[in-house]
C-alpha positions in Angstrom: 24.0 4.3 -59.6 27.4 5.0 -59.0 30.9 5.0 -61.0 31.1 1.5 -63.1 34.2 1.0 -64.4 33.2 -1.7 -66.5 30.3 0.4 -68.1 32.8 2.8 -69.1 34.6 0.6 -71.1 31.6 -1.2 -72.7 30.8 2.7 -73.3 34.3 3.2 -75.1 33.1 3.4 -78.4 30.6 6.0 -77.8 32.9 7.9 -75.7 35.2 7.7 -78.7 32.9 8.9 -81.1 31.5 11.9 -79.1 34.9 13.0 -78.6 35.6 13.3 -82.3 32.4 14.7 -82.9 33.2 17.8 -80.4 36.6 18.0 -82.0 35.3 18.6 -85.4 32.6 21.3 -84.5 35.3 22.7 -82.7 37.7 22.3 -85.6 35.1 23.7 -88.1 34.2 26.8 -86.0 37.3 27.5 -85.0 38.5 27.8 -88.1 35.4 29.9 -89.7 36.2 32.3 -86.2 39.3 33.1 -87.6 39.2 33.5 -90.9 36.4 35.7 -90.1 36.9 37.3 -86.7 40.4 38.1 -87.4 39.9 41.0 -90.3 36.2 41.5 -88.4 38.7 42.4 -85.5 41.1 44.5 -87.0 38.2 46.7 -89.3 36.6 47.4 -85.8 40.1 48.4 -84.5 41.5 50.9 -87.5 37.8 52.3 -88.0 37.2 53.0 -84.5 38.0 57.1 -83.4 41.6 58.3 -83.5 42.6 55.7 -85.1 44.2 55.7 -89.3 41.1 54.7 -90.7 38.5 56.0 -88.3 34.6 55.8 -90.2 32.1 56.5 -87.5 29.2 54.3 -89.9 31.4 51.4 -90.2 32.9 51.2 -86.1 29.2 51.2 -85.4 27.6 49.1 -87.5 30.0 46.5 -87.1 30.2 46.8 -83.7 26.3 47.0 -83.0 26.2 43.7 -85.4 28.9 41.9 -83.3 27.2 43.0 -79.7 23.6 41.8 -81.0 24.5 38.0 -81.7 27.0 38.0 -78.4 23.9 39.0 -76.0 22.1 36.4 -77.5 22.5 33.5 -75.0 23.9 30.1 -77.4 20.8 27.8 -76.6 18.8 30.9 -77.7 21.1 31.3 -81.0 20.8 27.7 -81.7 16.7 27.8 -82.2 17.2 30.8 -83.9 19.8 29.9 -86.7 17.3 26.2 -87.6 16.8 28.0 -91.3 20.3 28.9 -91.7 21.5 25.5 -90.6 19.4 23.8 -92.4 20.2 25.6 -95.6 24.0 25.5 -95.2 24.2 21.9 -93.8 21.5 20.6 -95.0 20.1 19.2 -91.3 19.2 20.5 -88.1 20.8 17.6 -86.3 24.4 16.4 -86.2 28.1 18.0 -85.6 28.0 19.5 -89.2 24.5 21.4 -88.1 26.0 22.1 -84.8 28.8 23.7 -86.5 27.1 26.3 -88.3 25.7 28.2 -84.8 28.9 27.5 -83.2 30.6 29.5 -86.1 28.3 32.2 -85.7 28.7 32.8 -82.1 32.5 32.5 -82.5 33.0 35.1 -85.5 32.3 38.0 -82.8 33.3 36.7 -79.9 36.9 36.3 -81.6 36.7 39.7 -83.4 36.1 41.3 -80.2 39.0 39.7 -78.8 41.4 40.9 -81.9 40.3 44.1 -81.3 40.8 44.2 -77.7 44.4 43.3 -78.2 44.9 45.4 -80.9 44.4 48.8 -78.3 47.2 46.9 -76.2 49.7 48.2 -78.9 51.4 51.4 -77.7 49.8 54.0 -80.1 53.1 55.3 -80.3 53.9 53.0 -82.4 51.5 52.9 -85.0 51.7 56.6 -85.2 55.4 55.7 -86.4 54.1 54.1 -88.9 51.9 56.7 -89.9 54.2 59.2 -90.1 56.3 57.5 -92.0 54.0 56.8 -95.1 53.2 53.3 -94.2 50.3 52.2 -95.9 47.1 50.7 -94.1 48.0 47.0 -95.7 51.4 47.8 -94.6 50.6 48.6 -90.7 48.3 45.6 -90.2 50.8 43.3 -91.4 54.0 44.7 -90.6 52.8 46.7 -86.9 49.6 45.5 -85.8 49.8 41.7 -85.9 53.1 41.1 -85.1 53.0 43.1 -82.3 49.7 41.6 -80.9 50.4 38.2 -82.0 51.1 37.0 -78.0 48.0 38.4 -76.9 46.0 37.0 -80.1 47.1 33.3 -79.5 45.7 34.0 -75.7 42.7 35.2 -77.8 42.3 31.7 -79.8 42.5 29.7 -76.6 39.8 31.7 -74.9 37.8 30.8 -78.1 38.6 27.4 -78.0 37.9 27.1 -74.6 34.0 29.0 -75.1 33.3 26.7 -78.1 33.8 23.7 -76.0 31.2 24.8 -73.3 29.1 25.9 -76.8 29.8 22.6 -78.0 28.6 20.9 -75.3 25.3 22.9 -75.2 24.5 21.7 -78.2 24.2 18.3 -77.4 20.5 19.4 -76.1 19.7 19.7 -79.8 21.1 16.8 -81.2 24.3 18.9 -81.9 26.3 15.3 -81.5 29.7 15.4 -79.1 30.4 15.0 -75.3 27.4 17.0 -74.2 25.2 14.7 -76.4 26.0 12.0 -75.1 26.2 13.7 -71.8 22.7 14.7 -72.1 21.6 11.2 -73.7 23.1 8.0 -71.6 24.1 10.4 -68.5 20.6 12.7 -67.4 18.1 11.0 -69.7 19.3 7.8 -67.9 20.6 8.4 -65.2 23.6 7.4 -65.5 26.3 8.8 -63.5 29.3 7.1 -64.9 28.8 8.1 -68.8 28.2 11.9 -66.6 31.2 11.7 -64.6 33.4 10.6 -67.7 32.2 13.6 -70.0 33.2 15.9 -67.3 36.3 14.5 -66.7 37.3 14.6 -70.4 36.1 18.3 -70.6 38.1 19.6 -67.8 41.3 17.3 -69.3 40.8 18.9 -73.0 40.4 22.5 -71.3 43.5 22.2 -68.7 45.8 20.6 -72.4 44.6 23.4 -74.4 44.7 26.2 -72.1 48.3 24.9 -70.9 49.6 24.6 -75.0 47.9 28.1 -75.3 49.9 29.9 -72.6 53.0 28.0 -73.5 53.0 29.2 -77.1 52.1 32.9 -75.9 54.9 33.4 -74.1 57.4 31.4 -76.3 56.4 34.1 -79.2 56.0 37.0 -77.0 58.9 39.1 -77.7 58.7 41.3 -74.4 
């Protein structure tokens, strides 16, 4: 069966609905990545050695934490987090359920990001701040994140970009969203129009948010 563009509009409604569904796990997790990731980020960035508030325990930890659930491949973390979805979301099906492992792969994946752009910074810089007397609060708000905050927005568009292809993964669980219904009118039956439409839509919604991603990176980047 090949393209039908008549069976893609009878499947407009569908297409429709999926499409809001991936935007809301991707909404949901997104959000949970930052509010997260971002101080997750910056704790393994000031703790690590050399830096104003090196702790050895507390690099570690956090980093051996944030290493563990990103080898874990996100079909595998899916199974894995069943209890924990089902006691936050109350199902184990659905763009709310889907939400929950998509949150948890994004905290570190987003942390390690922060911290990665953090060690951009010339340390000559925050040694400034140091000498000075600045307080820790002080150089996170006032040094760190302003001058990372180009590199950070490039950060949240990589994220955005992974949690589609995560979103889309979990329509092989029922997660809901383009790769639900990808997986359940385009392989299950074969058919190649519903397939070729998904595809199409992801590529579009990656090129429009990796395009507004690098616009707004350079339009704050003060360099």
């Amino acid at each position: 069966m090949g393209f039908d563009f008549q069976h893609m509009i009878e499947l407009g409604p569908d297409i429709l609905k999926a499409f809001g569904q991936t935007m809301y796990m991707i909404g949901i997790s997104l959000t949970v990545a930052i509010i997260i990731g971002l101080p997750l980020g910056i704790v393994l960035f000031i703790t690590d050695r050399g830096v104003f508030l090196e702790n050895r325990f507390v690099k570690s930890t956090l980093g051996f934490v944030s290493n563990m659930v990103r080898s874990i491949p996100f079909i595998i973390l899916l199974v894995a987090l069943i209890p924990l979805t089902k006691l936050l979301a109350g199902t184990i099906i659905g763009p709310g359920a889907a939400s929950v492992s998509l949150s948890v792969a994004g905290i570190p994946f987003f942390a390690r990001i922060i911290e990665t752009s953090l060690r951009e910074i010339d340390k000559g810089v925050i040694e400034a701040a140091v000498a000075v007397g600045a307080t820790p609060w002080m150089i996170i708000k006032d040094v760190l994140l302003p001058e990372a905050k180009s590199s950070i927005v490039q950060g949240i568009t990589l994220t955005v970009v992974s949690l589609i292809a995560y979103s889309a993964m979990a329509g092989v669980v029922g997660g809901g969203g383009i790769g639900d219904l990808a997986i359940r009118f385009g392989y299950y039956r074969y058919d190649n129009t519903i397939m070729i439409v998904t595809i199409v839509i992801l590529i579009v919604l990656v090129q429009i948010i990796q395009l507004i991603g690098d616009w707004t990176s350079k339009a704050i980047d003060k360099r």
